[in-house]
N, C-alpha and C positions, 0 to 999 in steps of 0.2 A: 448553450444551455436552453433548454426547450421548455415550455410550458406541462407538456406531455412527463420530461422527465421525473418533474416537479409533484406531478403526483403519482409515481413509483410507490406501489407498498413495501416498504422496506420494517422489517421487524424490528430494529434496533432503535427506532426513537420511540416506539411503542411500549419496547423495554425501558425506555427512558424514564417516561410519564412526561415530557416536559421537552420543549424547542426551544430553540435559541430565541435570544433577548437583544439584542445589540442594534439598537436602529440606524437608520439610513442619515447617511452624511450629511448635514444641513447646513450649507455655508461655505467660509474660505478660512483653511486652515495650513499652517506651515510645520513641517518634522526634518529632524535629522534623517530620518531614514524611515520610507513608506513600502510595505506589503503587500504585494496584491494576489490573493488566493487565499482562503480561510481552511485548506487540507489540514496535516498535522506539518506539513513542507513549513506552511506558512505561523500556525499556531505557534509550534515548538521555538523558531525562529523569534518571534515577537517573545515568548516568554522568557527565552534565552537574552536580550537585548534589553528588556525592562529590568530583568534581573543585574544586569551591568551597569545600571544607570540611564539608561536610555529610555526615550518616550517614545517607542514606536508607533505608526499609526498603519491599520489592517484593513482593508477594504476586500471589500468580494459580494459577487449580486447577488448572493441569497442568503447566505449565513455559515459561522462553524460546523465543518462537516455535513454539509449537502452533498458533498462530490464524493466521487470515490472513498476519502476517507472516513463518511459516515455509509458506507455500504459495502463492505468486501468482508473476505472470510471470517477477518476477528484472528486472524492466524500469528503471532510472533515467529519468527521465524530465522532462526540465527544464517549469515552466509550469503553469497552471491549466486549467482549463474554458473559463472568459472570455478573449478576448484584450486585450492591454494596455492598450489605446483604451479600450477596456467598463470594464477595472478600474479605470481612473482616473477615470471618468464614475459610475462605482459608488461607489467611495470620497472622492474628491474626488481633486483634481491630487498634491497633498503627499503625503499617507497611501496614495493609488494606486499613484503612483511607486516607497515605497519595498516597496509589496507587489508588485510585477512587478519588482523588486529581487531580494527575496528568493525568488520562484516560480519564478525565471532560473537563482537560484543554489545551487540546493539538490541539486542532484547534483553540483556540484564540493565542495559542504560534504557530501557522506556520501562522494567520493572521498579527501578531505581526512581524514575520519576514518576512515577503513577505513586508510587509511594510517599516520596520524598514531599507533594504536594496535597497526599492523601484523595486521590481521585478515585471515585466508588465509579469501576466499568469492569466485575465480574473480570478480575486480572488472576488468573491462575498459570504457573510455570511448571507445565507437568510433560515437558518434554514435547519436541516433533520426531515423528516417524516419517521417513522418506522411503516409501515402498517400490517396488518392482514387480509389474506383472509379467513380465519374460524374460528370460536367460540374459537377454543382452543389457537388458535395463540393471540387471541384476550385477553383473561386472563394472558398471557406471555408478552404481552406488557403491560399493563397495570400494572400488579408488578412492572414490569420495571420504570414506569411512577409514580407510587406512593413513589418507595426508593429514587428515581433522589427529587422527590417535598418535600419529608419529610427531604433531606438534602439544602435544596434551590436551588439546581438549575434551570436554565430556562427554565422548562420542560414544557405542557401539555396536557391534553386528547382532540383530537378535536372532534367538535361535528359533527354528521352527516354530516349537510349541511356544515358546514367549510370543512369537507375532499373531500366531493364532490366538491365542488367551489375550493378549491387548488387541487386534481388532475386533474377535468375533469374527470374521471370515476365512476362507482359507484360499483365496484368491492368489496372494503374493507369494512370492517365493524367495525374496531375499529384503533386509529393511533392515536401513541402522536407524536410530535412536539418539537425536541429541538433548541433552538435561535440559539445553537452556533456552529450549522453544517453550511456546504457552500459547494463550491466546485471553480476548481480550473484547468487551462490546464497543466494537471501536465508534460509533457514536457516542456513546459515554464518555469517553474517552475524548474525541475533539471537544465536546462541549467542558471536561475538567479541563483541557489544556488551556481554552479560552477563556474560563474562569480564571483559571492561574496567571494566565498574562496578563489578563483586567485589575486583577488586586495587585502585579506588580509593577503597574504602569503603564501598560500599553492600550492604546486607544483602540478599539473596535467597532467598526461598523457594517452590518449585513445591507443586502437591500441595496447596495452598490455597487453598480458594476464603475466600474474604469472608460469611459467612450474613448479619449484618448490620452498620449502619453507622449509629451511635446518637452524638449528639450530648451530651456529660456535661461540665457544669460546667467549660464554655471548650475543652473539649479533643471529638477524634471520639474514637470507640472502633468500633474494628474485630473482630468474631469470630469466631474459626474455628472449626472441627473440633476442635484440640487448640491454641488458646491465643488470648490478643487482645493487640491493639497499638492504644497512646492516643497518638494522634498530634493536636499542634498544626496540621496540614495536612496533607487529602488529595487526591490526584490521579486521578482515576476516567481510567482510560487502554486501554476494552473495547470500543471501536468495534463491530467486527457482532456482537459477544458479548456487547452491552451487556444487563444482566437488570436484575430491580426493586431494585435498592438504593436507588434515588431514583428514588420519584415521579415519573412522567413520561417520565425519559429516555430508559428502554426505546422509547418509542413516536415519539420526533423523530428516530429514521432508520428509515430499513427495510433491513434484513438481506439481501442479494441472494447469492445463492452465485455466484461466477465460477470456470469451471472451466478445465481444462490439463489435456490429451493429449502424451504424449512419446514419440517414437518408441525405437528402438533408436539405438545408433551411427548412423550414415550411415557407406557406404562413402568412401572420400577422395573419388573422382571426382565424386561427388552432393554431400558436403557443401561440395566448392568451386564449383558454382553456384548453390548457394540460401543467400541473402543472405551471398555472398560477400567484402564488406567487415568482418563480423561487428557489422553496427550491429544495432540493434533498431527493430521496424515494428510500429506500430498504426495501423489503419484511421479516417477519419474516416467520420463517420456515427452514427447515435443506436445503432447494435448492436453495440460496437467488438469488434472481431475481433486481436487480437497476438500475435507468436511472433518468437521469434530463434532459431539455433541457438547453443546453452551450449559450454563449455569441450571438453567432452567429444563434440563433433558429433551430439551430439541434435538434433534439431526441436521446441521444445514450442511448442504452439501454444493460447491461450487464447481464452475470452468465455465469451458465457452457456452455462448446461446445466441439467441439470435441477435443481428448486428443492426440493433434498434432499441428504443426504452420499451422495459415491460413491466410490467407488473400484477401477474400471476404465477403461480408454477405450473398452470394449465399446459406453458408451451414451452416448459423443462422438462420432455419426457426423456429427452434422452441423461438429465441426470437423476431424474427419481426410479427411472428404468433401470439405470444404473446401481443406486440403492438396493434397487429389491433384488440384484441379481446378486450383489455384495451378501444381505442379509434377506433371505426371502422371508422372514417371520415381520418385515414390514408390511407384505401385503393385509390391506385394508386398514391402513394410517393415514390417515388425511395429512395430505402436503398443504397448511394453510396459508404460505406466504410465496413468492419470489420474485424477484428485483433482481436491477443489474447498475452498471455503473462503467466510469469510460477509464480504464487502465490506460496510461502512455506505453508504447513499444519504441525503444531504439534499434538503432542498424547491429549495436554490436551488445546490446542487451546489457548496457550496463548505464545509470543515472548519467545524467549530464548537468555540469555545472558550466554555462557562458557568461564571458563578460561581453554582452552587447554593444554596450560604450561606455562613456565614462561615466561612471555612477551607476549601472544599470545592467544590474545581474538575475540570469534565470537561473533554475534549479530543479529540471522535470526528469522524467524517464526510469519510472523504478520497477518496470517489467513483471508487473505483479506482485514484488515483493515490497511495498512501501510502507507497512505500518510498522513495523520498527526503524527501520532502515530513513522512512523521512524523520524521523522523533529525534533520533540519534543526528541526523543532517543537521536539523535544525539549531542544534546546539554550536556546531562547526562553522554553518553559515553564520551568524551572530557574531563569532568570532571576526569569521571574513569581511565582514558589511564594517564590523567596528575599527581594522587594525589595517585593514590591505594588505594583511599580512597571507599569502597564497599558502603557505607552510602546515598551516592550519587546516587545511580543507584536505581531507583522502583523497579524492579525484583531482587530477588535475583540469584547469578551467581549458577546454576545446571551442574553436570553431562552430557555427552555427552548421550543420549539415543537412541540406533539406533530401527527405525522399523524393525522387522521379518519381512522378504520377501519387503524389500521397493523395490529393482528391480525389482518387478512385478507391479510398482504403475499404469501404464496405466489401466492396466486389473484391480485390485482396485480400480482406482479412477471412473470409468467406472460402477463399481456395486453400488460400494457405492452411485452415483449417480442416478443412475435408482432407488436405494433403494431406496433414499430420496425423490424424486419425488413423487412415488408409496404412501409413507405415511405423503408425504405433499397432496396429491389428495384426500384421504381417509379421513385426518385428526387421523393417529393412531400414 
């Protein structure tokens, strides 16, 4: 985490009115079970754990929702990578099922709790569209859309004019439609969930990083700047922020930045034809391209950019380029914001749950889909941290697997992108 990142303009705490409160660790403290990451990995987690009885205590060097979780699309997004068919073939019939169970239901489980806590973050469930801009994309979603309907969920294929009348453009050529996407100011959003953990017992402090994490006679010990916490159990919960505490882990994802351009307002007349049902759309293809318009009639529109902190959409031209090719009655709309943040990527594109050693579990890799998906985690981990009961967890716990040459990920992430681009353009 950099200095530079730190002052990223990012619109959602602006929308906020108000930063986080939780001060920095002062002294020497003991827990059942200690945190380290303040995402929603970590948030949901702790509130999960206080709600059981537990005094969990939360650490992380800047605060609730600085990292990714306070800066990506705001997208809910039901589902995985793999479609349901794959996950069952992947995991086996039993353990498949009940993980395309839970990959289904993990936006009505963070509607559920945004409510269930009463957290005001602009939570509306008005469906995601999964579009296709070529033929081939077009038979990928649709598989997609046929295992989703053959198991009932609330999926389906729109027709022409439906997709043209819900985005406003006429780009795509094929899109289903699931109910139980939405979207959500996910800043808002970490700072109710860390509200919610604080009133239900859990200890929180920003402004602390972790220097190290030393193993003493049955217990970890964790040390800061200005105190340490001995905890029977740790939770490493720093996805694209993940550094060297442990061996290894730093190097089994690679850190991608995804970034988000936002417009100003829209005028009423513009913002009621671009994606005027107020569902949220992401692109299929290896280069995902997504945007909804928010609460407030912005247009944010996200995907890759450059593989460094920014903070302007001066040098998001190729997604506000993209915008106006979408809807050219944007040109001459001020793009006033854009920011980025560091997504984790895994080998095989799906979370990863390790047990490191004894007491000492991570929890990263949500391949850009982590804000329902960690929300919904979190609940699971809690379970896991309290009971050691594996049963509980949808993923099973794997091996640390580091990338060859993951130090090199800019200059990777960088090609692999061009790649993707180059044979989402083609269509190969």
């Amino acid at each position: 985490m950099t200095a530079t990142e730190t002052a990223t303009r990012n619109l959602y705490p602006e929308d906020a009115g108000q930063t986080t409160d939780y001060p920095a660790l002062d002294g020497h403290c003991r827990a059942s079970i200690a945190i380290i990451g303040g995402g929603f990995t970590g948030l949901s987690t702790a509130l999960h754990l206080a709600e059981a009885g537990e005094r969990p205590i939360l650490l992380d060097s800047e605060g609730p929702g600085w990292g990714a979780s306070g800066r990506n699309g705001g997208q809910l997004n039901p589902g995985l990578k793999y479609d349901p068919d794959i996950l069952e073939a992947m995991f086996g019939q039993e353990a498949g099922a009940a993980l395309v169970d839970f990959a289904y239901g993990v936006t009505d489980f963070t509607a559920g709790l945004v409510k269930r806590h009463g957290i005001e973050c602009d939570l509306r469930q008005n469906g995601t569209i999964r579009a296709a801009t070529l033929p081939k994309h077009a038979k990928t979603v649709e598989r997609t859309a046929a295992q989703c309907i053959r198991r009932g969920m609330p999926v389906r294929i729109l027709s022409p004019d439906e997709l043209q009348n819900a985005t406003g453009t006429d780009r795509y050529c094929s899109a289903m439609w699931d109910a139980r996407g939405g979207d959500l100011n996910p800043y808002k959003f970490a700072l109710g969930l860390a509200s919610a953990a604080a009133q239900a017992g859990a200890r929180i402090h920003g402004a602390t990083p972790v220097l190290s994490l030393d193993r003493v006679a049955g217990d970890w010990v964790l040390r800061t700047p200005h105190g340490t916490v001995r905890a029977q159990r740790v939770l490493l919960a720093t996805n694209g922020y993940t550094g060297a505490l442990f061996p290894g882990l730093e190097r089994s994802v690679v850190p991608v930045f995804s970034a988000i351009a936002a417009t100003a307002p829209l005028p009423d007349a513009l913002a009621a034809r671009i994606m005027a049902t107020r569902a949220v759309l992401y692109e299929a293809g290896l280069i995902t391209v997504y945007y909804r318009v928010d609460a407030h009639n912005r247009l944010l529109i996200g995907g890759r950019g450059p593989m460094r902190p920014l903070d302007t959409a001066a040098v998001l031209g190729n997604l506000t380029g993209y915008a106006q090719t979408l809807w050219p009655d944007l040109a001459g709309i001020e793009w006033t914001h854009g920011w980025n943040g560091r997504i984790a990527m895994t080998k095989d594109h799906l979370p990863h749950i390790h047990d490191l050693a004894p007491g000492l579990t991570a929890c990263l890799g949500y391949n850009g889909r982590g804000v329902a998906l960690s929300a919904a985690l979190g609940e699971r981990l809690a379970d896991y941290l309290r009971t050691d009961d594996a049963g509980v967890l949808p993923f099973p716990t794997t091996p640390v697997q580091p990338f060859p040459f993951q130090r090199f990920w800019p200059l990777g992430a960088w090609f692999a992108i061009q790649s993707g681009r180059i044979r989402d353009r083609f269509g190969i």
